[in-house]
C-alpha positions as CSV (number, residue, x, y, z in Angstrom):
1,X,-6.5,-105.0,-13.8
2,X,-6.4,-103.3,-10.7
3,X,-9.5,-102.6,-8.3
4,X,-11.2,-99.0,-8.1
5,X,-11.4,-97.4,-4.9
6,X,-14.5,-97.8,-2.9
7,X,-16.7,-95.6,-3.4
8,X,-18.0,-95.9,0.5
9,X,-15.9,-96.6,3.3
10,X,-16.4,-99.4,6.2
11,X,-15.5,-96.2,8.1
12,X,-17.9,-94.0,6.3
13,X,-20.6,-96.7,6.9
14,X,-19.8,-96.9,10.7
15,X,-19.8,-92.9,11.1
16,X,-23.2,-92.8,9.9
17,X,-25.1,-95.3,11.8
18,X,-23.1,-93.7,14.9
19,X,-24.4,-90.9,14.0
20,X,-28.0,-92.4,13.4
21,X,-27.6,-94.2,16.8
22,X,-27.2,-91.3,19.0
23,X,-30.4,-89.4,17.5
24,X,-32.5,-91.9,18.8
25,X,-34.9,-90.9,16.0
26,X,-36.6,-93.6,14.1
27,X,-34.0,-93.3,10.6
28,X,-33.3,-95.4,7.7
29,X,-29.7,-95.4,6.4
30,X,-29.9,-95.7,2.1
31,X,-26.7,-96.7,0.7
32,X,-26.8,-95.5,-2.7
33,X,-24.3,-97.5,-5.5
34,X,-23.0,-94.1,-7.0
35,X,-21.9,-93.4,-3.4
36,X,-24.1,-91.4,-1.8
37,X,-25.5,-92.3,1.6
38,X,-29.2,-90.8,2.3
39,X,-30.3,-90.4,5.5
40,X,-34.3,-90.8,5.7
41,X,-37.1,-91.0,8.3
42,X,-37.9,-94.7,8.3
43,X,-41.6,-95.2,6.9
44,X,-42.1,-98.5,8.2
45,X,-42.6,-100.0,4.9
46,X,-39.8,-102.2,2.8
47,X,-37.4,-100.2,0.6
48,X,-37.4,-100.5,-2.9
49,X,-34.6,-100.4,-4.3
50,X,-33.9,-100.5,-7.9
51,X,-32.7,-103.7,-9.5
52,X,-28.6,-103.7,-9.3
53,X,-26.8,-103.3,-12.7
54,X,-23.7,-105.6,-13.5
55,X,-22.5,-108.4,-11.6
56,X,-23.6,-109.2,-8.5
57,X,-21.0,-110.1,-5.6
58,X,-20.7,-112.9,-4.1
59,X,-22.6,-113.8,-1.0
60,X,-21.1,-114.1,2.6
61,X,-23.8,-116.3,4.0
């Protein structure tokens, strides 16, 4: 069975926190898992992110 496409880039991932860098605004970076990237002011507190659906991969630790 053949792999889906990504649904984000290494390159997308690298344009944005380019693009996050050279605001030198305090900003964190969401990656979404339908795709989307969100851009938010960074509140200082921990992310919650919901719980992940499906298998998990496999750590690079």
């Amino acid at each position: 069975m053949p792999r889906s496409a990504a649904k984000v880039t290494q390159a997308d991932v690298a344009r944005v926190l380019r693009a996050v860098a050279q605001t030198d605004a305090d900003l964190e970076v969401v990656i979404e898992t339908d795709g989307r990237i969100r851009i938010l002011p960074h509140s200082g507190n921990k992310v919650d992110s919901p719980a992940p659906e499906g298998p998990q991969p496999k750590s690079w630790n």
